[in-house]
NUPA-970050 format. One record per residue (C-alpha): x, y, z; residue in one letter; chain; residue number from 1. Coordinates in steps of 0.2 Angstrom, whole numbers. Layout:
N
NODE       x       y       z   rest   kette    nr
NODE       X       Y       Z      a       A   NUM
...
! end
This chain:
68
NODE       x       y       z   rest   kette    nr
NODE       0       0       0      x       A     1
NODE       6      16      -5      x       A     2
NODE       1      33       3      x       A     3
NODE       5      49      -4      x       A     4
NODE      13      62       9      x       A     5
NODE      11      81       2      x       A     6
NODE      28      87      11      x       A     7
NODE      28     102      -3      x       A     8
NODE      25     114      16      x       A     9
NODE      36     103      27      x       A    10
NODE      49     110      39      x       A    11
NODE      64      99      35      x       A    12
NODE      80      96      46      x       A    13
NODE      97      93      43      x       A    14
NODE     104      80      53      x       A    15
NODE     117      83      66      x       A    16
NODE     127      71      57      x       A    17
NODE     131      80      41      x       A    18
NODE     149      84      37      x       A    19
NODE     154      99      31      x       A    20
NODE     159      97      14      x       A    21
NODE     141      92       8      x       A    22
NODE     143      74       7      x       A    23
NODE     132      63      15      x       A    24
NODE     116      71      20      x       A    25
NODE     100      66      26      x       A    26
NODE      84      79      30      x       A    27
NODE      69      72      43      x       A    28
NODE      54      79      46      x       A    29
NODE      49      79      64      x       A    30
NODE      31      82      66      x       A    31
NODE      22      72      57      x       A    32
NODE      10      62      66      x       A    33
NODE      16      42      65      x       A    34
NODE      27      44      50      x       A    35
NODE      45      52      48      x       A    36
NODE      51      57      30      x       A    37
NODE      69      56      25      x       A    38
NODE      77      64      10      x       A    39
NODE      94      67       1      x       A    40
NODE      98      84       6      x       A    41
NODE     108      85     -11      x       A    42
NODE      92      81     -20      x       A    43
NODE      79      88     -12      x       A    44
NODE      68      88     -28      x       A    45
NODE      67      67     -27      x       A    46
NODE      53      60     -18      x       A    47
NODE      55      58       1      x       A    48
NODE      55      42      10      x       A    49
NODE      41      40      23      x       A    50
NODE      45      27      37      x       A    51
NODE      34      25      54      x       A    52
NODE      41      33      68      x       A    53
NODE      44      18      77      x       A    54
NODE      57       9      63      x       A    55
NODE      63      26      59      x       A    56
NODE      70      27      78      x       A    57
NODE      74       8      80      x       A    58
NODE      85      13      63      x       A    59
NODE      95      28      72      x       A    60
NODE      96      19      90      x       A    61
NODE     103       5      79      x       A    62
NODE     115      16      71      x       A    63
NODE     120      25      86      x       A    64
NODE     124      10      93      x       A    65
NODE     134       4      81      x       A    66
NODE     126     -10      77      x       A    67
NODE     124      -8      60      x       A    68
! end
């Protein structure tokens, strides 16, 4: 199933990550209600992906873990 988001309004954020010479750099969205979209802050014309909230933060606790 496939659900369109219009994010054409969204207030997007840079992650804390991103290093200074452009590379490597995602953009989340942070309030919206069950669902938080990612983009390519290089291309932010390309479509977003959406993921639920939940997986999205089992995905960075994962990461700031170094588990994955």
């Amino acid at each position: 199933m496939s659900i369109d988001y219009d994010l054409s309004t969204a207030t997007w954020r840079k992650s804390s990550y991103t290093n200074g010479d452009g590379g490597a750099c995602v953009e989340i969205v942070d309030d919206l209600p069950g669902v938080t979209p990612v983009r390519d802050s290089k291309a932010p014309e390309r479509p977003a992906l959406v993921f639920p909230n939940a997986g999205w933060s089992a995905f960075v606790t994962a990461v700031k873990d170094n588990v994955l």
